[in-house]
C-alpha positions in Angstrom: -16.0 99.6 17.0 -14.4 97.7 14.0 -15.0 100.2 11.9 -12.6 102.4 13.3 -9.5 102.7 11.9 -7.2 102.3 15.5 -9.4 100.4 18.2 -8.0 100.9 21.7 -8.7 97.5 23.3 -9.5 98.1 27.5 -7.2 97.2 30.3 -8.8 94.4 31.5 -9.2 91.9 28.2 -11.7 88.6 28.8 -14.0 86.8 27.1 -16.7 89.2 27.0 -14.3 92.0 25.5 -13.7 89.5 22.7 -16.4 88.6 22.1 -18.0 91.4 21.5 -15.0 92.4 19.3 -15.6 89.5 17.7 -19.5 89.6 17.3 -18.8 92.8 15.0 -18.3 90.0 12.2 -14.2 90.9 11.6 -11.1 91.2 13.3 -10.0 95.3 13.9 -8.1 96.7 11.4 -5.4 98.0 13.8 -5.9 97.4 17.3 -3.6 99.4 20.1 -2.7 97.6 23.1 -1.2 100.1 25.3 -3.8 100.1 27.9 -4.2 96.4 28.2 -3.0 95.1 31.8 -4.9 92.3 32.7 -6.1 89.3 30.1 -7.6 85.8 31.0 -7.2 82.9 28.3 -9.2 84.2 25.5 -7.9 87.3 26.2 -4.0 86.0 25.4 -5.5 83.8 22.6 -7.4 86.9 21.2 -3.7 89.0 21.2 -1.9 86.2 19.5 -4.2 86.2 16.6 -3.9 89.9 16.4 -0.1 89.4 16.8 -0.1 87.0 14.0 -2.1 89.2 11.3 0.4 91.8 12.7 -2.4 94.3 13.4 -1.2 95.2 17.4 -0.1 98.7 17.9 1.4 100.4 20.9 3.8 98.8 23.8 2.3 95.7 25.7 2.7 95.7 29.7 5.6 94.0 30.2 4.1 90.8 32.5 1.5 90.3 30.0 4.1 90.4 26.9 5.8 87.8 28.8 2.6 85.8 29.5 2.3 86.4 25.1 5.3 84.9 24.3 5.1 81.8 26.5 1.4 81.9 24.7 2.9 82.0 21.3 5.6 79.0 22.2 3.3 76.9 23.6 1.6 77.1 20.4 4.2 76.7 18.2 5.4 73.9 19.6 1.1 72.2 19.3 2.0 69.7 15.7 0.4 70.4 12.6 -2.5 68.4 11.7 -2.4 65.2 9.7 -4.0 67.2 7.0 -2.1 70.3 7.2 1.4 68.7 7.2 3.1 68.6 3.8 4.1 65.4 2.4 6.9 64.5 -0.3 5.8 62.0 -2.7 7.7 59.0 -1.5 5.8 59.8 1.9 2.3 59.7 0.0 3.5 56.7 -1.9 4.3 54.6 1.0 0.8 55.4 2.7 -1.3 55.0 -0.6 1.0 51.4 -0.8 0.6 50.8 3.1 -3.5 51.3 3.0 -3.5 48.9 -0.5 -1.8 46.2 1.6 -4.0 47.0 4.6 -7.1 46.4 2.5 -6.0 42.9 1.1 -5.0 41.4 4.4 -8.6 42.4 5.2 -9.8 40.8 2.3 -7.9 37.6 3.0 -9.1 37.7 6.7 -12.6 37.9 5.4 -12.1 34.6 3.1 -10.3 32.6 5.6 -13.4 33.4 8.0 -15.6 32.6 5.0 -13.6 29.0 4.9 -13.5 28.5 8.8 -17.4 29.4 8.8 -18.2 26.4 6.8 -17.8 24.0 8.9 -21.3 25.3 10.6 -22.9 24.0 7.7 -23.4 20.9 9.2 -24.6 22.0 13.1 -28.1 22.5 13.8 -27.4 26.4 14.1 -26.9 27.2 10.4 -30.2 29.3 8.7 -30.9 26.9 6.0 -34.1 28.7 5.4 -31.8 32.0 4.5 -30.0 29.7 2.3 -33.4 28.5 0.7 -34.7 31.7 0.1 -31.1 33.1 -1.5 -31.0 29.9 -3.6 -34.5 30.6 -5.2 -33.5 34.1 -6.0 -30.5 33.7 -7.2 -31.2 30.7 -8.9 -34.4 29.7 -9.6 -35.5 32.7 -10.8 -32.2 33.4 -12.8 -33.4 30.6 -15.1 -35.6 32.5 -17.5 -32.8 35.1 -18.7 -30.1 31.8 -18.3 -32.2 30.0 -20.6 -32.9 32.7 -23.5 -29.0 34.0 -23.0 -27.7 30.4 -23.4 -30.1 29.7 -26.7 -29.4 33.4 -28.6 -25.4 32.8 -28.0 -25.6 28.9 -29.4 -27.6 30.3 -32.0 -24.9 32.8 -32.7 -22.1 30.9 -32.0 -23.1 28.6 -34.8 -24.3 30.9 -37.5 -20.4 32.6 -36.9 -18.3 29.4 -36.9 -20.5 27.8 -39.7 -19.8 30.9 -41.8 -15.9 29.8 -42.1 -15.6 26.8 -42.0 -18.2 26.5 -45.1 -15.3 28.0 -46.7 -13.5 25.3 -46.4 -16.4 22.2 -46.5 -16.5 21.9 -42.9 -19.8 22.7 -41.7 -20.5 19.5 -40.8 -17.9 20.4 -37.4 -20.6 23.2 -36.2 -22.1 20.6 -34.0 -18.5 19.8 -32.4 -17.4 23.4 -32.2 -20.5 25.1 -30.4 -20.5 21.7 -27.8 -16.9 22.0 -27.2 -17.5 25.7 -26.5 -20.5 25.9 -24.6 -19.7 23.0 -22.0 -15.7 24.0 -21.7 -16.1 27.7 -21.2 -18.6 29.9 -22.5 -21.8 28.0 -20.4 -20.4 28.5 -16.8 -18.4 31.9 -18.2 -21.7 33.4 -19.5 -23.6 32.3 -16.6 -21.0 33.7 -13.9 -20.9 36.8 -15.5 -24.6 37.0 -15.4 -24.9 35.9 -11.9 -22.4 38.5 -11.1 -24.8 41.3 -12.0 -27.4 39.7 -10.7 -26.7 38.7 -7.8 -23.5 39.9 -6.8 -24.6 42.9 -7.3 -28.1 41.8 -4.9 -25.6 40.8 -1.8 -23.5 43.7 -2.1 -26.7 46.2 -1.8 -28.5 43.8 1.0 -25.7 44.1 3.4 -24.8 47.7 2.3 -28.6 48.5 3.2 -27.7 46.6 6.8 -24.6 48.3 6.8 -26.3 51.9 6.5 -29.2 51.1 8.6 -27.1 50.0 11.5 -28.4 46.8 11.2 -24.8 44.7 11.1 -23.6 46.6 13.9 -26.4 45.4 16.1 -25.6 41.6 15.3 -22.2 42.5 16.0 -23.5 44.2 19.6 -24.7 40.8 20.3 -22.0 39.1 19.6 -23.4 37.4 16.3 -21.0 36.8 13.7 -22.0 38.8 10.3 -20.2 36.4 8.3 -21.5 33.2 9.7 -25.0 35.1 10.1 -25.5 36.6 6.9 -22.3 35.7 4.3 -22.5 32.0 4.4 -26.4 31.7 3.6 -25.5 33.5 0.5 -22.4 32.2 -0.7 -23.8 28.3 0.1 -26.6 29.4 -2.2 -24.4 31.1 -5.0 -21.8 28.2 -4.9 -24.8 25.4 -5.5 -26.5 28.1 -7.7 -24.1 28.2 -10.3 -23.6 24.6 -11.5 -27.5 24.6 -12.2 -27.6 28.0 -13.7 -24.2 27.2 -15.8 -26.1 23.5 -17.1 -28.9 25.9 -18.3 -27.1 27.9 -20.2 -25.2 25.0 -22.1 -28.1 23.4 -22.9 -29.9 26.4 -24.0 -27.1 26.5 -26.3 -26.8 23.5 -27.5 -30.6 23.8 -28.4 -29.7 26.6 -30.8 -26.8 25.1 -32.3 -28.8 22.4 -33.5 -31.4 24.4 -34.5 -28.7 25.8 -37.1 -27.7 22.6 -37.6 -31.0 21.8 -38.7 -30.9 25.2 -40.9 -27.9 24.1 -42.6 -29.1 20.3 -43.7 -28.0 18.0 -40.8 -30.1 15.6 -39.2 -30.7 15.5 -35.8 -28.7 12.3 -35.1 -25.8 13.3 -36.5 -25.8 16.5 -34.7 -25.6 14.4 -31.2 -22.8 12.0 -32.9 -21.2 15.1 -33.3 -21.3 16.4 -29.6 -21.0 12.9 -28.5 -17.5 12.4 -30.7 -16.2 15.9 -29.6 -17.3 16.5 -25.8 -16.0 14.3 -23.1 -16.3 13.7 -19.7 -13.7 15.9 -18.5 -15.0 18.3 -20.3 -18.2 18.2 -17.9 -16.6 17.7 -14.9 -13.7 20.7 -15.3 -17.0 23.0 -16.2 -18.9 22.1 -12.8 -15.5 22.1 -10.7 -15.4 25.8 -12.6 -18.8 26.4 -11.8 -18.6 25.9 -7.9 -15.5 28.0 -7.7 -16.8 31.1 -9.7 -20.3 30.7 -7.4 -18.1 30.9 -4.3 -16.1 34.0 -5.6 -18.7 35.9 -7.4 -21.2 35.2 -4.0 -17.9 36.3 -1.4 -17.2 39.1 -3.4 -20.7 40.8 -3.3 -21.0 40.5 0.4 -17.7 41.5 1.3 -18.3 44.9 -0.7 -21.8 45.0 1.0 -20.0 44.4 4.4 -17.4 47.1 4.0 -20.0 49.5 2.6 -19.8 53.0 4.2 -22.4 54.9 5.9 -23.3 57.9 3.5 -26.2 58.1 1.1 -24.4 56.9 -2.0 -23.0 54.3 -0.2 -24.8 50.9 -1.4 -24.8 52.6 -5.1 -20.7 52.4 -4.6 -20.8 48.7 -3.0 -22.8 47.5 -5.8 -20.8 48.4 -8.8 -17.6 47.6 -7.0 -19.1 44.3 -6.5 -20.0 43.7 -9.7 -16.7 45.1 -11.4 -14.5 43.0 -8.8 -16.4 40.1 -9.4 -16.2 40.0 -13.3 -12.6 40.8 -12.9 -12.4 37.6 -10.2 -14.0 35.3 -13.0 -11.3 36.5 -15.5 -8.7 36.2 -13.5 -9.8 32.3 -12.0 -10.6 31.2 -16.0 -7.0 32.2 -16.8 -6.0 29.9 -13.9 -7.8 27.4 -14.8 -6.9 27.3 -18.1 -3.2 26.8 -17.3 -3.9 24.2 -14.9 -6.1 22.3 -17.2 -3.9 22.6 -19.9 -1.1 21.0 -17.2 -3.6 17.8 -16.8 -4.3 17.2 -20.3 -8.0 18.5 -19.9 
């Protein structure tokens, strides 16, 4: 039947005409319509395709070409799909720009929940055995690679500084320089980073693993807050792991920088009079108020990426690296801010 070059369609056209016109696997190549009187709803839908790849041939009953073009109309007037619809550039540029601004007001919902939320750290309902258990992975067992981090970049820190200033007698400042730099910035920088990939990166694949599994939706289903259930366990445990972590590093460091010290003929007494005449208190106290706030980001940041994860296979792979990307960019961004403000006070 669609073989033929002219297929003359019967006078009565319903579903079971078309679709056994149909089940021939293509449309007729030219299909005459002059004995067609009668046509249900597939029937007119069947003739309006044909109308529209212009394949009809031979004069339509007159009631039923009417019946067509109110067809045809009603169809045309049906919108386009969201997809389908062309749009100028300022149109796509003011739904890109809408979407980005849609995505940060969640973000900032999701912190100012994470603030609200803590508050429950001191009823009896908060899982401080969760928070245990995070603490010890993020932490306690972050100390190894903290420790041999924190002693290879004193070490290098002070075979690099002591190479120029020897060109100028002052090697005896090593000692001054690598303290200054380990417990102002680099020990709570080095160890943010690290905790980013480490554990930022953990959070954001635990709750993308929940999120795939369905698991979030059924604490949500009984009316049990994901964030207060599962974010603030974590970001407790990041924000008090950090300080510790950050204190391992600097003095992993400082360990190494005296043991170039030692290399390059100071004592050991003079090397502490060094870091005793150059490092102060603020020094200490702006790296642990640094410390807390880069725990509490880089810890916020992996679960909210772990909470919006999708549902799709590659889904927790995508949360993790955006976790640890967004976080490290976090960390740059708050040691820029707090260099200005400590600059301000003097620090």
């Amino acid at each position: 039947m669609a073989g033929e070059a002219v297929v003359a369609l019967p006078e009565t056209l319903d579903r079971n005409v078309v679709g056994a016109v149909c089940a021939q696997g293509r449309l007729p190549a030219r299909a005459d319509v002059s004995a067609v009187r009668h046509a249900d709803g597939a029937g007119l839908a069947f003739l309006w395709l044909l109308r529209r790849r212009g394949v009809l041939s031979g004069a339509l009953d007159g009631a039923l070409a009417k019946r067509l073009d109110a067809f045809e109309a009603a169809q045309a007037a049906v919108p386009a799909p969201a997809g389908e619809a062309a749009e100028g550039a300022v149109t796509r540029l003011g739904r890109e720009v809408c979407a980005r601004f849609g995505r940060w007001g969640e973000a900032l919902a999701y912190l100012g929940e994470t603030l609200c939320a803590l508050p429950h750290l001191f009823s009896g309902r908060f899982r401080w055995g969760d928070c245990r258990l995070t603490f010890v992975r993020c932490g306690v067992q972050a100390v190894p690679v903290m420790l041999l981090i924190g002693f290879l970049l004193g070490l290098i820190l002070a075979f690099q500084s002591a190479i120029p200033l020897k060109l100028f007698g002052g090697e005896g400042f090593v000692g001054g320089l690598v303290g200054i730099a380990l417990i102002r910035e680099l020990g709570v920088l080095v160890g943010a980073i690290l905790m980013a990939g480490r554990s930022g990166s953990a959070f954001a694949a635990e709750l993308g693993a929940m999120r795939v599994n369905e698991e979030i939706d059924a604490l949500e289903t009984m009316g049990l807050r994901p964030v207060r259930f599962l974010v603030l366990p974590r970001v407790v445990a990041g924000t008090l792991a950090l300080p510790l972590l950050s204190l391992f590093v600097s003095f992993a460091g400082l360990v190494g920088g005296g043991l170039v010290m030692g290399v390059l003929g100071f004592s050991e007494s003079y090397y502490i009079r060094q870091l005793q005449t150059f490092v102060h208190l603020n020094d200490i106290l702006g790296s642990f108020c640094k410390a807390f706030v880069f725990g509490f980001a880089v810890s916020a940041v992996g679960c909210w990426f772990g909470l919006k994860a999708g549902r799709d296979a590659g889904a927790v792979g995508t949360a993790t690296t955006a976790a640890v990307v967004t976080g490290i960019v976090t960390i740059a961004v708050l040691e820029g801010i707090f260099s200005v403000v400590f600059y301000a006070m003097g620090w």
